[in-house]
C-alpha positions in Angstrom: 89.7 71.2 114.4 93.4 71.4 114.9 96.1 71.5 111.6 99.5 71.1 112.3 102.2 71.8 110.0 105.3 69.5 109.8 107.2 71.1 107.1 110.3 68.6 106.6 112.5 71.4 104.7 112.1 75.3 104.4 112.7 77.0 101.1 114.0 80.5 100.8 113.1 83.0 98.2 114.6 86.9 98.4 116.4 89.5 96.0 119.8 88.0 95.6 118.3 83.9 94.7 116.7 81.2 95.9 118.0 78.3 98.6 116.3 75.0 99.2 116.1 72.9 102.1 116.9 74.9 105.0 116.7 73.0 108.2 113.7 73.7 109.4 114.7 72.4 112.9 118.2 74.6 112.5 116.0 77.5 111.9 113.8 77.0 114.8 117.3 76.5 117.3 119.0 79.6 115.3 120.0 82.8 117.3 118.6 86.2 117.0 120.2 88.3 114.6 122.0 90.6 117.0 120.9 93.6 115.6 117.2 93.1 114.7 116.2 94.7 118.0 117.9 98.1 117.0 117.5 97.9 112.8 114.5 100.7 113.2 116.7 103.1 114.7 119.3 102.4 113.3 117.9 102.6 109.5 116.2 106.3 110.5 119.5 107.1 111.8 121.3 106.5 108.2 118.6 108.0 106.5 118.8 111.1 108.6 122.3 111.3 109.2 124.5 109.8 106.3 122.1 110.6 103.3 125.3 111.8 101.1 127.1 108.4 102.1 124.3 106.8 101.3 123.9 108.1 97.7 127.5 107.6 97.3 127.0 103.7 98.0 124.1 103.9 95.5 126.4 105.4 92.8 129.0 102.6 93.3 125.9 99.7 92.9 125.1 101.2 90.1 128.4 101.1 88.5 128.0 97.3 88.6 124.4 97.2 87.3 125.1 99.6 84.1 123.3 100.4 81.9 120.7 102.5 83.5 119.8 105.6 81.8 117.8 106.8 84.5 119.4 109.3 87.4 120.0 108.3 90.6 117.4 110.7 92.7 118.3 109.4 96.6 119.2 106.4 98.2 116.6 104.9 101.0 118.5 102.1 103.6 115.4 99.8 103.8 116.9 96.5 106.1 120.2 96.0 108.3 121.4 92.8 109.5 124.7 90.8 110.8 125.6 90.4 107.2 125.1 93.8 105.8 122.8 96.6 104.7 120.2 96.9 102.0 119.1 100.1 100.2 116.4 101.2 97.7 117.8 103.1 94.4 115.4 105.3 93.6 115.8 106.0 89.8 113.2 108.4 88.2 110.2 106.1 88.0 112.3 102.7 89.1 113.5 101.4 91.8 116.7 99.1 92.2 117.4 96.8 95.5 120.9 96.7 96.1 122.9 94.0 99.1 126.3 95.8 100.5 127.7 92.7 102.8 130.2 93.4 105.7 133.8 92.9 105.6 132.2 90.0 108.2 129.0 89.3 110.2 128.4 91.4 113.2 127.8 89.6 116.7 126.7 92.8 118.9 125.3 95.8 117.7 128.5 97.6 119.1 130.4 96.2 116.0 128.3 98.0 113.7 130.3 101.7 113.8 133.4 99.8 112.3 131.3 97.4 109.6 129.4 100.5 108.3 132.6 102.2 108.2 134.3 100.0 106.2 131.2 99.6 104.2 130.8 103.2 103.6 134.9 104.0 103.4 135.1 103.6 99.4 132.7 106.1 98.9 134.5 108.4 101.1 136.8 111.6 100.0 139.6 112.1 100.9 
């Protein structure tokens, strides 16, 4: 027996909402993200590397997400794509998802040193 699947639209379903009838024919034609290949690395590299920025940028999504009365503990990056970076809050016994977008998209992985800059540059000290 053979089943094919002919889906005629594609709904979405993540953290930030929902979106209904994606393309399904759009999706199939659609690019690789350009940095999927390296998002492994790239994800130990922040956690291993830029743990304090990292906290930093949890701070600041938590400032929009108030009132929490637990304390921010660390900061875990958990996906990276052309758009942006996601982390895990982790709060006492919670955790919190949080979406930082880039200033734009990324179209080579050699764009991401000045879209995680200016992701991470508000958090910086001077």
């Amino acid at each position: 027996m053979l089943l094919r699947l002919a889906p005629e639209h594609l709904a979405l379903d993540d953290l930030w909402g929902s979106e209904c009838c994606v393309d399904p024919d759009e999706t199939a034609a659609a690019a690789p993200d350009p940095v999927a290949a390296e998002e492994a690395g790239l994800l130990q590299h922040l956690a291993a590397a830029h743990a304090d920025q990292l906290l930093l940028l949890g701070a600041r999504a938590l400032d929009h997400h108030r009132p929490t009365p637990d304390r921010l503990h660390a900061v875990r990056p958990v996906a990276l794509d052309r758009r942006g970076l996601r982390v895990r809050l982790l709060l006492g016994s919670r955790t919190l998802d949080a979406r930082f977008d880039f200033h734009r998209p990324v179209d080579h992985p050699d764009d991401l040193p000045e879209a995680m800059h200016r992701l991470f540059a508000p958090t910086l000290t001077p």
